[in-house]
C-alpha positions as CSV (number, residue, x, y, z in Angstrom):
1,X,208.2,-106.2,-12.7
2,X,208.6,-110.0,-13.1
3,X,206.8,-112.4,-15.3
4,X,203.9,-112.8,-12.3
5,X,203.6,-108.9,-12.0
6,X,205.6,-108.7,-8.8
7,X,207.1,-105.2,-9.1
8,X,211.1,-105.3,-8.7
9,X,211.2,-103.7,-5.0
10,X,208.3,-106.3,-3.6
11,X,210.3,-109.1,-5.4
12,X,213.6,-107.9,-3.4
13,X,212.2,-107.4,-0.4
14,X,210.1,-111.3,-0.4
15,X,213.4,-113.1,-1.5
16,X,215.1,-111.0,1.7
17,X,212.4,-112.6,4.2
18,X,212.0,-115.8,2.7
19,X,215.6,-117.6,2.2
20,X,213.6,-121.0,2.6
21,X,211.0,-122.5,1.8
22,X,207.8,-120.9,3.5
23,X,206.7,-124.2,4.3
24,X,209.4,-127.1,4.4
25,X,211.6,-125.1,5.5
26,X,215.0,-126.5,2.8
27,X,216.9,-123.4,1.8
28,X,216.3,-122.0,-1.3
29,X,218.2,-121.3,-4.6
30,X,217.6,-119.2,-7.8
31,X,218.9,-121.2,-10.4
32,X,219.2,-124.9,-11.2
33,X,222.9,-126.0,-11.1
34,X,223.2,-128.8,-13.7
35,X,222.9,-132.3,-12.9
36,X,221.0,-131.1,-9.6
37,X,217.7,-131.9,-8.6
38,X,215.1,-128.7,-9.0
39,X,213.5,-129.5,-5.4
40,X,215.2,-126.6,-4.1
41,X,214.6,-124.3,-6.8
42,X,212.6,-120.9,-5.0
43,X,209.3,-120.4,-6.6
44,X,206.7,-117.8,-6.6
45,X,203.8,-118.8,-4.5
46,X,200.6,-117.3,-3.8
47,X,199.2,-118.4,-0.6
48,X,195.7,-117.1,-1.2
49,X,195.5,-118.8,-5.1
50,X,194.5,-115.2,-6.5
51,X,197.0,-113.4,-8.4
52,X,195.5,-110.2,-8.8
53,X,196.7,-110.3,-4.9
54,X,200.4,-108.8,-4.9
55,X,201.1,-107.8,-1.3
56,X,203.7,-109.1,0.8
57,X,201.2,-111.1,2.5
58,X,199.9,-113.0,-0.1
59,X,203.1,-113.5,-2.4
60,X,206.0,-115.9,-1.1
61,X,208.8,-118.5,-1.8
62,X,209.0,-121.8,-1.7
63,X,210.3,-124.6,-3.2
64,X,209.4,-126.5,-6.6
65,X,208.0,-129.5,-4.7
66,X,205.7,-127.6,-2.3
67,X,204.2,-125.5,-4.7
68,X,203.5,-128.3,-7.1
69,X,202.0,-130.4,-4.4
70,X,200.2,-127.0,-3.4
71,X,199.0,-126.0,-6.5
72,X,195.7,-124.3,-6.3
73,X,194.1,-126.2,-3.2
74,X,193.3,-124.0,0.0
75,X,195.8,-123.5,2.2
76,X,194.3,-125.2,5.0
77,X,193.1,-128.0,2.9
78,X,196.7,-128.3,1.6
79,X,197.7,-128.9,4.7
80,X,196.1,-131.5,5.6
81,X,197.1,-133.6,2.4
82,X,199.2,-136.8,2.9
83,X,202.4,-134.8,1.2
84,X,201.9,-132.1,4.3
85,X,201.8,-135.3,6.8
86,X,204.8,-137.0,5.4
87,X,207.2,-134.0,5.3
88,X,206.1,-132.9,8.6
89,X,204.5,-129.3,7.3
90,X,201.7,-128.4,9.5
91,X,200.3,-125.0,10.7
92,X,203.0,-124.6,13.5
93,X,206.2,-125.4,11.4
94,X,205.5,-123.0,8.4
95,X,206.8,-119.8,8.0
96,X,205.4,-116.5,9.9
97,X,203.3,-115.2,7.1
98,X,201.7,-118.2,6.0
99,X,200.8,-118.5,9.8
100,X,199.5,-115.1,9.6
101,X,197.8,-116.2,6.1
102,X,196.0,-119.0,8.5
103,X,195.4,-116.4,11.1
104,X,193.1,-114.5,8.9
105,X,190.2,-117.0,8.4
């Protein structure tokens, strides 16, 4: 189990599926090299903000700048913010299970 209560077999199987960002889309890495930027440093994200939710549905990657601009704003809302608009992140260029995640409402 990580730090974020993620049990070791759901972690391996959600860094399987998502190799890039669930919503921009950059490719992902696990550690920081040095003198590198963080931006594409994978981070645990839960799309519904409630972590008591750990189900492969609700628990993804993505990278440091998407889920610091995500934060704990609705997913819809989020997406509609002027970060969303200027990187080109909308409902149809995100990854299957956040579409699935919008699917839901």
């Amino acid at each position: 189990m990580n730090n974020w209560n993620i049990p070791a077999d759901l972690e391996k199987e959600i860094k399987e599926r998502d190799k890039k960002c669930v919503y921009c889309g950059i490719e992902l890495t696990e550690t920081i090299c040095p003198n590198k930027s963080r931006k594409n440093l994978g981070t645990w994200e839960h799309i519904i903000n409630d972590a008591t939710i750990i189900t492969i549905a609700n628990i993804a990657r993505c990278c440091a700048p998407c889920n610091s601009s995500k934060g704990k704003k609705l997913l819809a809302e989020w997406l509609e913010s002027n970060y969303c608009k200027e990187k080109g992140i909308n409902k149809n260029t995100v990854a299957t299970v956040i579409k699935k995640a919008l699917n839901k409402k």
